[in-house]
C-alpha positions as CSV (number, residue, x, y, z in Angstrom):
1,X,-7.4,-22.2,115.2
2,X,-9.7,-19.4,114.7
3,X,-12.3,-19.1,111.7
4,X,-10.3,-16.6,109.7
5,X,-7.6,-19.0,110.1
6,X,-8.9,-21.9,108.9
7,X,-10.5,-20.1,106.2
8,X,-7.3,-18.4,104.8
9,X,-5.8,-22.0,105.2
10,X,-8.2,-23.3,103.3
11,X,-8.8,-20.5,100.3
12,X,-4.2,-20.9,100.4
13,X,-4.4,-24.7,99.7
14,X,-7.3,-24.1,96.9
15,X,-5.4,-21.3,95.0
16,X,-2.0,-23.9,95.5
17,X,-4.2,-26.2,94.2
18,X,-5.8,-24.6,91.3
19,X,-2.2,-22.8,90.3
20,X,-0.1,-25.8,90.5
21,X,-3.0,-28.1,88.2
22,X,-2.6,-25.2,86.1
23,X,0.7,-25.1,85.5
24,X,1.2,-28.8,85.7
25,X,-1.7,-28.8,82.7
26,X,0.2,-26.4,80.7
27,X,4.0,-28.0,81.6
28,X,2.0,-31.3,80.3
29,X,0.4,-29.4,77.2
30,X,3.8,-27.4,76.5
31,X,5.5,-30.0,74.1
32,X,2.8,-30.9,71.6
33,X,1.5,-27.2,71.3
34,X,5.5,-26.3,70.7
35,X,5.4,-29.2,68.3
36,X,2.2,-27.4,66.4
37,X,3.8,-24.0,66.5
38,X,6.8,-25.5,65.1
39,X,4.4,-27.0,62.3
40,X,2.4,-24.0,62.1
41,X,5.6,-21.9,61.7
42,X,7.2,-24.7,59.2
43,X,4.0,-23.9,57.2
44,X,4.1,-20.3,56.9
45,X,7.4,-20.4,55.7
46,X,6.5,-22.7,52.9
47,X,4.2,-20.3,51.7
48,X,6.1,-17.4,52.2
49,X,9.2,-19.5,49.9
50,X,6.7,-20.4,47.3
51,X,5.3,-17.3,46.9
52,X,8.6,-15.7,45.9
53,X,9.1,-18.5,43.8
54,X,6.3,-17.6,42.2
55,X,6.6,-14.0,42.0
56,X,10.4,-14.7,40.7
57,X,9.5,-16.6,37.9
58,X,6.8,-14.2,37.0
59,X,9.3,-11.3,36.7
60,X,11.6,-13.6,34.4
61,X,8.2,-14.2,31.8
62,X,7.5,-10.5,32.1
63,X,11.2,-9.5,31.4
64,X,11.2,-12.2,28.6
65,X,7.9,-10.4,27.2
66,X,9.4,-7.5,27.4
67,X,12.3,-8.4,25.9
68,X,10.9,-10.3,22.7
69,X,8.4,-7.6,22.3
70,X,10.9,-4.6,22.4
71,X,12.7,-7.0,19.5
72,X,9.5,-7.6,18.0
73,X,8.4,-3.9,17.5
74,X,12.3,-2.6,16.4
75,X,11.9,-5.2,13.8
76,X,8.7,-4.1,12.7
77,X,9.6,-0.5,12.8
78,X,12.6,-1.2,10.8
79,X,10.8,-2.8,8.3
80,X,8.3,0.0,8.0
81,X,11.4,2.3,7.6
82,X,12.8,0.3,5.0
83,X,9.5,-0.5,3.1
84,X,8.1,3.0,2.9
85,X,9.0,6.8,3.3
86,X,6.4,8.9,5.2
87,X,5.8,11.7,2.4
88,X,2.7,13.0,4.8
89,X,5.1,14.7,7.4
90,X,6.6,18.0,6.2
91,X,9.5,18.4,5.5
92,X,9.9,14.7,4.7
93,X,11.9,12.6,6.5
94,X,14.4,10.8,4.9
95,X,17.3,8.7,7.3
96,X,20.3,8.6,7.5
97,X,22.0,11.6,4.6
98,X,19.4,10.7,2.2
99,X,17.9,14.0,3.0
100,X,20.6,15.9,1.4
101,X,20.6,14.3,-1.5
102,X,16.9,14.6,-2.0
103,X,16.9,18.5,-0.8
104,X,19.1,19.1,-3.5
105,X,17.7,17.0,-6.1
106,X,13.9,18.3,-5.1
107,X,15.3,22.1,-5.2
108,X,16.7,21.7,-8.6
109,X,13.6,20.7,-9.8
110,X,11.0,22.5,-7.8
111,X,10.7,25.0,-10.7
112,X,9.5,22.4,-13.2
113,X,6.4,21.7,-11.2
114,X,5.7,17.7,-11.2
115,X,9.0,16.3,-11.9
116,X,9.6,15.9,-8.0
117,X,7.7,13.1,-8.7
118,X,10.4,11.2,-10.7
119,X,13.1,11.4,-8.2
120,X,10.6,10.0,-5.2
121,X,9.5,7.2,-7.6
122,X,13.5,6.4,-7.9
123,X,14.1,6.4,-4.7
124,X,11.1,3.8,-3.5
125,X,12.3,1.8,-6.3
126,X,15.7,2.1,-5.2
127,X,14.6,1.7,-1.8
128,X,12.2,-1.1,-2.3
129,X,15.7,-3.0,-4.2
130,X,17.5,-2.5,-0.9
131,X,15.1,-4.1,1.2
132,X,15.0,-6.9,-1.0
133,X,18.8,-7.7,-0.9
134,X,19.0,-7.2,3.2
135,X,16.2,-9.6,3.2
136,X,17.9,-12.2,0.4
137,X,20.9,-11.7,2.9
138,X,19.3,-12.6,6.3
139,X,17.3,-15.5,4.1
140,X,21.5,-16.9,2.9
141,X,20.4,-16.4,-0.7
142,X,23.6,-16.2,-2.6
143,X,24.4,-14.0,-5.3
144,X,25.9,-16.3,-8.0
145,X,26.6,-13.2,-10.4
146,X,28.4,-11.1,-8.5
C-alpha cells in the first residue's frame, strides 16, 4: 500500500465517520425537534385563531356602535325637526306640505308688514302640541277624553 493509498483510505473512513455520526445525530435528534415544531406550529396557530377572534368581536362592538349611534342621532335629529323650525335658512324650510300652506298664508299677508308673525307663532304652537301628543303616545299615556 502506497502513501496516497493509505492516506485516501484513511481521509474515506474519517469523512464515513464524520457523515454517518452526523446523520445518526440528526436521525437521533429528528423526533423531539419534529415534536417542537409541531408545538411551535400548534402555537402559532393559536395565535393566529385568537387574533381573529379578537378582531371579530371588535367588528360586532363597532357595528353595534354604529348602529345605536346612527339610531341615536335620527332620534335626535327628529326631535330637533319636531321641536323647532329653522326660520334662519331662506326660504324656510318647512317638511313635509307644510310649505304650501305657509307660502300661501305668508303671501296673503306679506302686504301687511308684521302679521307673518302670527301665523309662525301658530304654527310653533301647533307644532310644539304635536310633539307633545307623539311623545304622550310613545310614553302609553292615554287619552281619556277622546
Amino acid at each position: 500500500m502506497t502513501f496516497i493509498e493509505a492516506l485516501t483510505f484513511y481521509l474515506t473512513s474519517l469523512l464515513k465517520l464524520v457523515f454517518n455520526g452526523f446523520t445518526n445525530l440528526l436521525s437521533y435528534l429528528s423526533e423531539p425537534l419534529s415534536w417542537l415544531v409541531w408545538l411551535i406550529e400548534g402555537i402559532w396557530y393559536f395565535l393566529t385563531k385568537l387574533f381573529e377572534v379578537v378582531v371579530a368581536i371588535l367588528d360586532i362592538f363597532v357595528s353595534l356602535f354604529q348602529f345605536f349611534g346612527a339610531l341615536l342621532v335620527g332620534f335626535l335629529r327628529t326631535i330637533k325637526g319636531l321641536l323647532w323650525i329653522d326660520f334662519g335658512q331662506t326660504p324656510i324650510y318647512y317638511p313635509s306640505t307644510v310649505s304650501i300652506g305657509m307660502k300661501t298664508v305668508v303671501d296673503a299677508l306679506s302686504p301687511t308688514g308684521l302679521l307673518t308673525v302670527v301665523p309662525l307663532v301658530m304654527l310653533a304652537i301647533v307644532w310644539l302640541f304635536f310633539v307633545y301628543k307623539v311623545f304622550a303616545l310613545l310614553g302609553g299615556e292615554v287619552d281619556v277624553d277622546a
